[in-house]
Structure formats: structure tokens, C-alpha cells
C-alpha positions in Angstrom: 30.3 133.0 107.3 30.9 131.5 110.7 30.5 134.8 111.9 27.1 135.3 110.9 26.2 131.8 111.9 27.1 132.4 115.4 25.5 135.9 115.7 22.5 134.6 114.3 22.7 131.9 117.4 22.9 134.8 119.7 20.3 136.3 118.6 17.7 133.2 118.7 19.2 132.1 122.4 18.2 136.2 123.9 15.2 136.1 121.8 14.0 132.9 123.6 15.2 134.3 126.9 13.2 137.1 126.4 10.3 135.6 125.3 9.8 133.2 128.2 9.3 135.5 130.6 6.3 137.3 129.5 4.6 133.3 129.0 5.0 132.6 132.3 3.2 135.4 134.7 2.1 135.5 138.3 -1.6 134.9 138.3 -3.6 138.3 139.5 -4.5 137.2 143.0 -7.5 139.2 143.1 -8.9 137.1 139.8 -7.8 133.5 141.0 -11.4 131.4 142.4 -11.4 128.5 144.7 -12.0 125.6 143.2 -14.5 122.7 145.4 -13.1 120.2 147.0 -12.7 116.6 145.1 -15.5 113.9 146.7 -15.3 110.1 146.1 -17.9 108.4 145.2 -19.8 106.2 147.4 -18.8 102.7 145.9 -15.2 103.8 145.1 -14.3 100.3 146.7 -16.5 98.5 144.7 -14.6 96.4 142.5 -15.9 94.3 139.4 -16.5 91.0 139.7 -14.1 88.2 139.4 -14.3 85.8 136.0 -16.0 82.8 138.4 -18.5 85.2 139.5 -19.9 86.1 136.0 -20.4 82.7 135.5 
């Protein structure tokens, strides 16, 4: 029985070792864009206003 259990383990640990590798390609480099660069906005240090200001 203990045989079995630990074949069985074997078999599940090279069956995920396997597995990962064909999850986890390169990226084709002829296929990969360029994404635009990230902006701020114009008031990005604009805060909100304190509580005695809403007042």
C-alpha cells in the first residue's frame, strides 16, 4: 500500500514539473508592442479639502 502511495507522489511531483514549463514561455519578440508612456494628470497635487474648509 505504501508503495503505491508513494509512486502515486512521484508521479503527481514530475507531472507538475512538467507541466510548468510549457505555462511559462518566452514571449515571441517579434509579437510583443510598446505600450505609451504613463502621464499624470494636471492636478495630481490637488488634494481635497480639509473638514474646516467645507464648512
Amino acid at each position: 500500500m505504501k508503495k503505491f502511495l508513494l509512486l502515486g507522489l512521484v508521479v503527481c511531483v514530475l507531472a507538475a514539473c512538467t507541466s510548468k514549463s510549457t505555462i511559462f514561455r518566452a514571449p515571441d519578440e517579434s509579437k510583443v508592442t510598446q505600450r505609451k508612456d504613463l502621464t499624470l494628470p494636471p492636478d495630481y497635487k490637488l488634494r481635497p479639502p480639509k473638514e474646516a474648509e467645507k464648512k
